[in-house]
C-alpha positions in Angstrom: -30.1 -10.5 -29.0 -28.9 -7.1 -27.5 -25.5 -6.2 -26.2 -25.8 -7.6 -22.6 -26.6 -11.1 -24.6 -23.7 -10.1 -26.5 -21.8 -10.2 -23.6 -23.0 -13.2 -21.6 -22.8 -15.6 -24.1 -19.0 -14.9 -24.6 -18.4 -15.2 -21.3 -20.2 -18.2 -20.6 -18.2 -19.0 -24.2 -14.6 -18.6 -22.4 -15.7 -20.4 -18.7 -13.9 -23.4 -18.0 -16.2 -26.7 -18.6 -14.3 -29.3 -16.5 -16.8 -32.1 -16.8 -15.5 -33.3 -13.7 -12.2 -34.5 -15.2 -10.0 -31.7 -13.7 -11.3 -32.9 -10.3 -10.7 -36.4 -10.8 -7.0 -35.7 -11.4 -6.6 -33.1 -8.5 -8.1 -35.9 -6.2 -6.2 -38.7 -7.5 -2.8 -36.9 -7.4 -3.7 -35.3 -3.9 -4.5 -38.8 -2.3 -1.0 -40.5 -3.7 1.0 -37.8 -2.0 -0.8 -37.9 0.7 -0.5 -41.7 1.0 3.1 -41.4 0.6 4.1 -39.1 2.5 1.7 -38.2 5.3 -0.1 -42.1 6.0 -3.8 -40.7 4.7 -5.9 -41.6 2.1 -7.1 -38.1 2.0 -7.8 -37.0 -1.8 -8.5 -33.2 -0.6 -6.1 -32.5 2.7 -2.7 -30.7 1.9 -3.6 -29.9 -1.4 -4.8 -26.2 -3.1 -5.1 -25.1 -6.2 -2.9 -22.2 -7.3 -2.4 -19.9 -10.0 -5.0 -18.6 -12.8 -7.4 -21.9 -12.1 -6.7 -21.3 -8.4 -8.3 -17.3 -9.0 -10.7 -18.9 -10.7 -9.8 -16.4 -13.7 -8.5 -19.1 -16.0 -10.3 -19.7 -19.7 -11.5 -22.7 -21.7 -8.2 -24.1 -23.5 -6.1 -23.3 -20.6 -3.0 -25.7 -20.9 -1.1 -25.7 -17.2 -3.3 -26.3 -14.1 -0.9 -25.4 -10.9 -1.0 -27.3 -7.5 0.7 -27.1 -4.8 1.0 -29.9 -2.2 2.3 -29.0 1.4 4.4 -31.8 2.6 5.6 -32.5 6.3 8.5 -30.3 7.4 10.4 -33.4 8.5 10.9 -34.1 4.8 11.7 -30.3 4.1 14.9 -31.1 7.2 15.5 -34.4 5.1 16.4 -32.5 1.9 18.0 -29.2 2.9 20.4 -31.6 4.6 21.7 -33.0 1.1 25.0 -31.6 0.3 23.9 -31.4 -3.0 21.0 -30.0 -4.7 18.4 -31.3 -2.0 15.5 -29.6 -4.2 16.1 -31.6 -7.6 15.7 -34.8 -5.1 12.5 -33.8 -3.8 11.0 -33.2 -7.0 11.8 -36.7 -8.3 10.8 -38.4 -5.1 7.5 -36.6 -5.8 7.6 -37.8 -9.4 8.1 -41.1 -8.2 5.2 -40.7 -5.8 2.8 -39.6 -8.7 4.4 -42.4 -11.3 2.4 -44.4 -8.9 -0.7 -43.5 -9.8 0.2 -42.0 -13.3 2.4 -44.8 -14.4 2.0 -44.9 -18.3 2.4 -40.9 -18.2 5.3 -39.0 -19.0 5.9 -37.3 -15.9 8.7 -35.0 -15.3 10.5 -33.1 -13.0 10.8 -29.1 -14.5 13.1 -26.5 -12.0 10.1 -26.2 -9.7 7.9 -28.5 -10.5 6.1 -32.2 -11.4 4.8 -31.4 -14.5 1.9 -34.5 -15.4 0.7 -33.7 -19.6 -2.5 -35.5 -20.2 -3.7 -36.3 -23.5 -6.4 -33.6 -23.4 -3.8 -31.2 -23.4 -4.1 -30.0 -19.8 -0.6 -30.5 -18.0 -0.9 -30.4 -14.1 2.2 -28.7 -12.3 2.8 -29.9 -8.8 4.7 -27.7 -6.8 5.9 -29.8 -3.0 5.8 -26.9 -0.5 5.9 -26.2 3.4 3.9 -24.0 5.3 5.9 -20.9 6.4 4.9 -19.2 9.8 2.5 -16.2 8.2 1.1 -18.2 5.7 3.5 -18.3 2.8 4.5 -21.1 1.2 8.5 -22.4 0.9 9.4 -24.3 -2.6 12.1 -26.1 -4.1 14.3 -24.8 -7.2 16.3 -27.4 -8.5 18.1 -25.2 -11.0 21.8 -23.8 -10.7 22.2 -26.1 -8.0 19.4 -25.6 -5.9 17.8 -23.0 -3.8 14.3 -22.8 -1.5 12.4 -19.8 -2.6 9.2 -18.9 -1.3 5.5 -18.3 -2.6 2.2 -16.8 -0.9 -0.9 -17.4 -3.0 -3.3 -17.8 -0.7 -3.7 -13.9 0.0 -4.0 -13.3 -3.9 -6.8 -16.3 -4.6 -8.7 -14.4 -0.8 -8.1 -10.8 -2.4 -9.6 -11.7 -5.7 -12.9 -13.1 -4.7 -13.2 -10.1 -2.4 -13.0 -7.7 -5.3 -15.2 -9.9 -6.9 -18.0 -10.0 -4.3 -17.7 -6.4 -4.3 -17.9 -6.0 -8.4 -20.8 -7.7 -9.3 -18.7 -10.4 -10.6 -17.2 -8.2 -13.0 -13.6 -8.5 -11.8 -13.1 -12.4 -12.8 -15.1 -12.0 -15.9 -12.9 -9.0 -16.8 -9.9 -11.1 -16.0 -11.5 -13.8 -18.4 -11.6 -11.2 -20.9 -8.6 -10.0 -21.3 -7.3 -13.6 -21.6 -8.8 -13.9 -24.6 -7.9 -10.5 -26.0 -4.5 -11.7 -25.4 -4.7 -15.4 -27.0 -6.6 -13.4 -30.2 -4.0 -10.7 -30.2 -1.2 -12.4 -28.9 0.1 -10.0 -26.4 3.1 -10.7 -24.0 1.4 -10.8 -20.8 1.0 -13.3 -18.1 -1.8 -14.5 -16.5 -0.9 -12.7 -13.3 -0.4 -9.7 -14.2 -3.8 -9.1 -16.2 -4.8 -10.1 -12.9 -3.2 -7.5 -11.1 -3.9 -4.9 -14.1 -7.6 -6.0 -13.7 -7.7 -5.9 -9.5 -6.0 -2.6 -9.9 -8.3 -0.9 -12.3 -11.8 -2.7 -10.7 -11.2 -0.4 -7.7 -12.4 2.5 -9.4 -13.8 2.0 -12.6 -17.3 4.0 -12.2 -19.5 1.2 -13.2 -17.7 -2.1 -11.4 -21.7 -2.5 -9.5 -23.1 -2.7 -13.1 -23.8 -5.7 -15.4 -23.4 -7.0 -18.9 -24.9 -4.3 -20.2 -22.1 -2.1 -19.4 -19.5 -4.1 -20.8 -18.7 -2.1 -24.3 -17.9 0.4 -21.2 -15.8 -2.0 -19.3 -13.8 -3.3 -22.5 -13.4 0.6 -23.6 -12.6 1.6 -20.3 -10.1 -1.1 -19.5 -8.1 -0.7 -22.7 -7.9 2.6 -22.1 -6.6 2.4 -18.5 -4.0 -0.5 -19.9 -2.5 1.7 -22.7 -1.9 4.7 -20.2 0.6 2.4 -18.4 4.3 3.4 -18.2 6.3 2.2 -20.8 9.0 2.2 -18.3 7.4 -0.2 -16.1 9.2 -3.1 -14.9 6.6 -4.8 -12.4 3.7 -4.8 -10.4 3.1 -6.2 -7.3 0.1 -9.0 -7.1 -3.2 -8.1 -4.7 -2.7 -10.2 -1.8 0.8 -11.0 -1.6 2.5 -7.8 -2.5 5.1 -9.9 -5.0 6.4 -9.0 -7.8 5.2 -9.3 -11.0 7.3 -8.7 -14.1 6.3 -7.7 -17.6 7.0 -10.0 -20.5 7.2 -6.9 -23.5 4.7 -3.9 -24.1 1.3 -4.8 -24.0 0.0 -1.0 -24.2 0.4 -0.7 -28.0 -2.5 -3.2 -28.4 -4.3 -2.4 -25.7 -4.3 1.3 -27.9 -5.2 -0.2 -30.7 -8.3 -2.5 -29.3 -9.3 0.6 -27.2 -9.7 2.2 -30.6 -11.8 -0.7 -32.0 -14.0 -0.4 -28.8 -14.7 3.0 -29.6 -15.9 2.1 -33.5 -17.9 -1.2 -32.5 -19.9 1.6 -29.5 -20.2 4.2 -32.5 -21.9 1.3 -34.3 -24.5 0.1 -31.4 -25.4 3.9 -30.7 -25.8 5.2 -34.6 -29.2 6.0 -35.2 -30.1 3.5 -37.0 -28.2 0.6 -34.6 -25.5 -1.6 -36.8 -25.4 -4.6 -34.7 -23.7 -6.8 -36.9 -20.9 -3.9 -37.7 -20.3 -3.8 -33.6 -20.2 -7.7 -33.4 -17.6 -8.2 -35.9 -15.7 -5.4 -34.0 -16.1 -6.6 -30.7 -14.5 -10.6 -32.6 -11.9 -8.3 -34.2 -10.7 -7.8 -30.2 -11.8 -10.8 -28.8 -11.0 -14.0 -31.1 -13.9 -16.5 -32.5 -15.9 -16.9 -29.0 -17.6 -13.6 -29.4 -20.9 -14.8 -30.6 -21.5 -13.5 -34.6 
């Protein structure tokens, strides 16, 4: 088994297997809220996925599946009018919706969100929103008294596919990637930002038409590219939407350090006489467990 198999198998290693259960839930939570507060029986209408699932660049063992649920602006007019935290009420009336349906669950109402933890150890987090004029999305903040902020992440899920089309399929597997790197290594970095870091990078990275068998380039590369970030960097703004996304510590120390791996396990796969299993246990040094031995 050559590099490129290398390569495959850990990415089909990482893919989401839903099995049909994450479905199930989105469907049966989308068709309570829609019973309760638009009159259908609709288990798909009003209802999107969001965040890393939503990109599609989440990993197997991913814990929080995000949702957010547009609700009729009449209710939006109900609880702005409260005279006191309007946006802690509208979460619990959608907890109370979704009790419903989920009533032996510990459901909770979190700031911003319905938060529903299953057994498996997938928590769904149902954010109520309404639709803004260009497309964004207003939400509800329940903490330090309430507040209505806003969110837009359709243009991010549209922007991210593009790139994709246009990268072989390279961009969501490199955003994969780097997921695990940062479970194995256990960098501070959010799932939308090695999103961003990921977009950004794609849109020049020399070999982004290539496949599998460039991808001791594209981890080298990448690393590379990560640890020449400024230090000084407070935020990036997400493809798509343009918001901000903040930094949660230095990440480019590790990515230094793995871009130095890289380098060692590519020494190994190119020495004359080839050291495959040298290069493998490199490549599971960066990349945890699901890099195949």
């Amino acid at each position: 088994m050559g590099l490129a198999n290398w390569f495959e198998s850990f990415c089909s290693n990482i893919q989401v297997q839903d099995g049909g259960t994450i479905s199930t839930r989105y469907k049966n939570i989308t068709k309570r809220l829609n019973a309760d507060f638009w009159g259908t029986n609709s288990d798909t209408l009003n209802s999107l996925y969001v965040g890393s699932y939503g990109r599609n660049t989440a990993t197997q063992g991913f814990s929080d599946l995000d949702i957010v649920f547009q609700l009729p602006i009449s209710v939006y007019e109900k609880y702005n009018n409260y005279s006191v935290n309007g946006q802690s009420a509208l979460l619990q009336a959608i907890k109370l919706s979704i009790g419903q349906t989920y009533s032996t669950t510990s459901i909770r109402a979190d700031g911003q969100v319905v938060v529903i933890p299953f057994t498996d150890g997938i928590s769904f987090e149902v954010v109520p929103v309404f639709l803004n004029e260009n497309g964004s999305f207003t939400y509800p903040d329940a903490n330090n008294g309430g507040s209505w902020k806003t969110t837009n992440p359709k243009p991010e899920i549209k922007t991210i596919k593009e790139r994709n089309n246009t990268s072989n399929g390279n961009l969501i597997r490199l955003c994969r990637m780097t997921r695990a790197w940062r479970n194995n290594w256990n960098v501070p970095i959010g799932g939308l930002l090695i999103d961003t870091l990921a977009y950004q990078f794609m849109d020049s990275w020399e070999f982004k038409d290539k496949s599998f068998l460039y991808y001791d380039y594209l981890s080298r590369d990448f690393f590379k590219w990560m640890s020449e970030q400024n230090l000084a960097q407070e935020y990036w703004k997400a493809p798509g939407s343009n918001q901000y996304v903040y930094g949660k510590g230095a990440f480019q120390h590790k990515a230094k350090r793995c871009y130095n791996i890289s380098l060692e396990a590519i020494e190994y796969e190119t020495a004359d006489h080839k050291q495959e299993w040298s290069a493998k246990q490199k490549w599971r040094e960066i990349y945890g467990s699901n890099f195949p031995t």
